[in-house]
N, C-alpha and C positions, 0 to 999 in steps of 0.2 A: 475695392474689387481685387480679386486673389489674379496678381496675374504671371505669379512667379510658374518658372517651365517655361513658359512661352519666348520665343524667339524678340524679344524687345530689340536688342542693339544686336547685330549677326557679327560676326567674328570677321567677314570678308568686310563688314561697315565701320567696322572700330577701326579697324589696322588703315581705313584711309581717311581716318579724321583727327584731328586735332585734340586736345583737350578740351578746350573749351567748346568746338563743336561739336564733341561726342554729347556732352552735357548738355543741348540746347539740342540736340537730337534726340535723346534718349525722354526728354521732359516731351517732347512733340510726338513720340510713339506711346510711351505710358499712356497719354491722354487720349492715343488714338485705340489704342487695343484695348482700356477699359471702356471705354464709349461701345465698342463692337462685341463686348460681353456683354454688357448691361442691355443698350438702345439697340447695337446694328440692326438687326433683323425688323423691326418696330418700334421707331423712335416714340412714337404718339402712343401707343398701348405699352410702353418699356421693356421691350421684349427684344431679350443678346440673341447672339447666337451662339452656336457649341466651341467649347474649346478649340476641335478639332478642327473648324471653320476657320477659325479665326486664327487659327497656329499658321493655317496653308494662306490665308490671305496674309498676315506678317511677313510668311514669307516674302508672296509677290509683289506686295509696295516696294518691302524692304530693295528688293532687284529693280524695281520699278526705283527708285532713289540713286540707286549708285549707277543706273544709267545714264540717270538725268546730270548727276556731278561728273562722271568724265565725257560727256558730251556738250556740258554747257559749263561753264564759267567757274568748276569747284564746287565746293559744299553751297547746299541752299535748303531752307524748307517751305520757301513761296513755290509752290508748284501750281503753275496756270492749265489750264484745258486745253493748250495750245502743243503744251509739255507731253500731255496724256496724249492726242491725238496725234503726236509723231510719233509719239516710242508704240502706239498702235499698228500705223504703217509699215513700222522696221517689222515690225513685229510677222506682220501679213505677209510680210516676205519671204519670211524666215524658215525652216526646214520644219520649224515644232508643232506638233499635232494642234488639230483644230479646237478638241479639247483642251489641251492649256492655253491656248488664247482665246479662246472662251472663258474661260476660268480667269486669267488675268485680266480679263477684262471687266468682271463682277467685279475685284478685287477693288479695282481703282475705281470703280463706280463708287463703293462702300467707301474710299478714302475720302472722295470727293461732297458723298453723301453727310460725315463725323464734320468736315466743314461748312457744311450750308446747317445742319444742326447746332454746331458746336459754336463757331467761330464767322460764324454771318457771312459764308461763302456762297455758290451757286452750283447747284447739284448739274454735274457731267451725264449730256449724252453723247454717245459715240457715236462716228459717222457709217460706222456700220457693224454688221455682229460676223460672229464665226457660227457656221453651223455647225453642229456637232454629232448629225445623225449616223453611224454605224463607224464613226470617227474612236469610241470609246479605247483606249489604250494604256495598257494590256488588254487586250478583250480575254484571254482564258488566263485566270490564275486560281490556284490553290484559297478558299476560304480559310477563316482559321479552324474550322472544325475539321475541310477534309485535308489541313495539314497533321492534326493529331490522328488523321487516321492513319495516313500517308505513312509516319512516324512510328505507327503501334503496328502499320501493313509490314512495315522494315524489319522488325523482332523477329517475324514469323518467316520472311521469305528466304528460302537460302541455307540449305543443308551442307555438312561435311561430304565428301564423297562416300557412298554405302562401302561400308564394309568390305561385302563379298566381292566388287568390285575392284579391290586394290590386289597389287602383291606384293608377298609377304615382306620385302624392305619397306614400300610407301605405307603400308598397315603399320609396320613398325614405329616410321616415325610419326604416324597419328597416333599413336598409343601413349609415344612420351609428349607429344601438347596434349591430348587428355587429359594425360597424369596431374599437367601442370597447372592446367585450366580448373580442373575438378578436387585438386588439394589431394589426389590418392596417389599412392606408388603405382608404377606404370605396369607391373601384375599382377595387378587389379583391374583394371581396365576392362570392360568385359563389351560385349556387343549391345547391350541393353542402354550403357553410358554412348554407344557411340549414335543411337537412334535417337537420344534426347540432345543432342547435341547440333546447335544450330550453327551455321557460319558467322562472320562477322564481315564479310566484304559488302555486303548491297546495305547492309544497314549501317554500315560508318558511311560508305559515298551517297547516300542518302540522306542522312543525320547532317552530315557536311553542308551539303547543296543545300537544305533546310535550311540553315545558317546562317551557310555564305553566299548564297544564292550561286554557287557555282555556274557558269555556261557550261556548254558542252565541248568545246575546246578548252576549258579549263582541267574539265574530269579528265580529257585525251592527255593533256601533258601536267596532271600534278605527279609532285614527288612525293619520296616519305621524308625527303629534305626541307620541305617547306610544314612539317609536322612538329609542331612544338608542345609537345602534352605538358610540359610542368607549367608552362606561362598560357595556356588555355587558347593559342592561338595559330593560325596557319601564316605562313611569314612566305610571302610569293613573292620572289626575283624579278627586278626587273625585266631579264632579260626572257622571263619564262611567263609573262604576264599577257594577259590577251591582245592588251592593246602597246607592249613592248614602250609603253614611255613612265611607268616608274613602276618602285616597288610595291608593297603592300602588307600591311602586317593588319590581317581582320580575326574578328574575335570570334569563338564558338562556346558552347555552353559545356557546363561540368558534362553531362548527358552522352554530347556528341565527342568530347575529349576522352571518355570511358570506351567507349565505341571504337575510334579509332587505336586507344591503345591494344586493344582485344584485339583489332584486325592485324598490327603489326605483328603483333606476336606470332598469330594465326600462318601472316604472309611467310613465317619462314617456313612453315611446312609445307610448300608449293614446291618443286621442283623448276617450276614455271619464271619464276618471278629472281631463280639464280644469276646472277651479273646483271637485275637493270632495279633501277632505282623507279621508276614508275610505279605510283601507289594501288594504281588498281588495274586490272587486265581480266577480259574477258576466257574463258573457259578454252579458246580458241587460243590465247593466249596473245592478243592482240589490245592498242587500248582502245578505251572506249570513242564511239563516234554517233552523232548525232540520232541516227537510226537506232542502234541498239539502245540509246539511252529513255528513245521515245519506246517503246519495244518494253524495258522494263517497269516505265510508269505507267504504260496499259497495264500491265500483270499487276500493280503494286494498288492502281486501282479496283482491280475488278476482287483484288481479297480481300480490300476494305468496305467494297460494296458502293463505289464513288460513281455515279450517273457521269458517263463520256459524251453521251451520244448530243450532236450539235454542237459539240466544243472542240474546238482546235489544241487541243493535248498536247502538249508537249515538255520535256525537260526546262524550257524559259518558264513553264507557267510555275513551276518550282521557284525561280528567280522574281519571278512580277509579281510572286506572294510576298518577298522578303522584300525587297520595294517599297509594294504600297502598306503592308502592317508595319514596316519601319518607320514610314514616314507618316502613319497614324499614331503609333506608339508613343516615338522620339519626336525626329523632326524630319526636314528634306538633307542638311547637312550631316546626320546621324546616317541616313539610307546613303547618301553617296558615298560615305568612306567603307560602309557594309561593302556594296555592291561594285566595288573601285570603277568611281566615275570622275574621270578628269574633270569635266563639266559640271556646274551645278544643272546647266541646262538638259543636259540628259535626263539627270534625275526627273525632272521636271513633270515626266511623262508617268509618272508614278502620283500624282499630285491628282488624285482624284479620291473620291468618296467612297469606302467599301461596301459591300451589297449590306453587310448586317446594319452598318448603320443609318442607309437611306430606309431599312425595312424598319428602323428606331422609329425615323422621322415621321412615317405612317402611319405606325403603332399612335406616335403619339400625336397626331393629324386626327385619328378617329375617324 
């Protein structure tokens, strides 16, 4: 069973184990995440379950493990129903949606389950469940298709200032970023080049936020200091970071890195943007804040043609796309370093099943 990608040994598991324990850990999950491709879903008909299942449940044993070793006696792999049913408790306590302890609690069902099949144990029932009704969390995110629309809505939104509009200094110096944009000497430049000419601000902090899943108090205080175009990356200061307790160096794509070099360039011909280092400013010339930011993903929707209505819209659902297809993609520790989450538990909440592929699961339900 092909079970390479998948989260076997986690990086926070290895760094608290031994040698020889990693190795008598690592043989104890191999047998358990191939059993859960192959049998999990239907031991008696052999029927796995999806990678994607089985990547999110790795996860939560895996946390479900290293709870158990600093709370009980060190490394161990005899886990009793005694072990499950406390780390439940904590659990019901705990601040994290009803949906991931719901979730975690299949998981450890499934582990309990690989040992009453596997290893002549006795399948776990839990002393009680989590409901999960209207619990769902993120409830509004971006699909993957109305991100590419999202993304393709960004190309189009966002002109230079008109022409006849300016005077003749500010005309002037659109003429030579034209020039320099468009590869022509700048009396050339005619009005026809300035009508096909789109801006580049809403779609690099757009492309960005795609990405990086920006907050909206992140768009308010990014710089062009934290722009690194030749290493493809945004490099955010501690001290300028949302939650003010470490730095952050997250990755973006060639795509979004093209984008933003356009807009720096672009920013010098603002008048607006003279002595402050603030990468994007509203037309008002203020940064950006929650409202306006929600304000342009209505607009950004309605030219893609993206259905709003019943949904709670907002600039996060930007971020709970790059979340939960991260954490479909990669894994949960791929989406927390995207998303800079101190916590893996944060992330956590991103640990659910995207609509296309419960819509798989029904496809192939019949």
């Amino acid at each position: 069973m092909d079970i390479e990608g998948l989260p076997v040994v986690t990086q926070q598991s290895e760094q608290q184990l031994n040698k020889k324990q990693l190795l008598d850990y690592r043989e104890h999950r191999e047998s358990f995440i191939s059993w859960l491709l192959a049998f999990g879903k239907s031991p008696k008909n052999a029927v796995g379950y999806s990678r994607s299942t089985v990547r999110r449940t790795a996860y939560r044993t895996d946390q479900f493990n290293r709870w158990l070793w600093n709370n009980k006696d060190g490394y161990t792999s005899s886990i009793s129903h005694g072990d499950a049913d406390e780390y439940m408790k904590q659990l019901a306590y705990s601040e994290q949606s009803n949906t991931h302890k719901s979730n975690t609690q299949k998981s450890i069902k499934r582990f309990f389950n690989w040992l009453a099949h596997e290893r002549g144990g006795e399948k776990w029932e839990a002393d009680h469940s989590f409901s999960t009704s209207g619990t769902a969390n993120p409830r509004d995110y971006l699909t993957l298709e109305e991100r590419k629309q999202i993304r393709e809505a960004a190309l189009e939104y966002g002109t230079i200032p008109a022409y006849g509009n300016l005077s003749p200094s500010d005309r002037d110096r659109w003429k030579a970023h034209l020039a320099q944009r468009l590869g022509k000497p700048k009396s050339e430049v005619s009005p026809d080049d300035w009508d096909q000419a789109n801006g580049w601000k809403y779609t690099s902090m757009t492309w960005v936020s795609l990405d990086a899943g920006l907050r909206p108090v992140e768009v308010e205080r990014a710089k062009t200091s934290w722009v690194d175009i030749e290493n493809q990356v945004l490099r955010i200061p501690k001290e300028e970071s949302s939650k003010n307790t470490e730095s952050w160096t997250v990755g973006i794509t060639e795509r979004t890195t093209e984008a933003l070099s356009q807009w720096l360039d672009e920013r010098e011909v603002y008048a607006q943007y003279d002595g402050t280092d603030t990468l994007w400013l509203t037309r008002e010339g203020n940064p950006y804040q929650t409202s306006s930011l929600r304000s342009l993903l209505e607009r950004l929707c309605n030219l893609a043609g993206i259905p709003t209505s019943n949904r709670k819209m907002s600039w996060y659902s930007i971020r709970h796309s790059v979340g939960t297809y991260m954490t479909r993609e990669e894994d949960l520790a791929a989406a927390q370093a995207q998303l800079r989450h101190k916590s893996e538990q944060t992330t956590m909440k991103y640990d659910q099943t995207p609509v296309e592929d419960r819509r798989d699961a029904l496809n192939n339900m019949g």
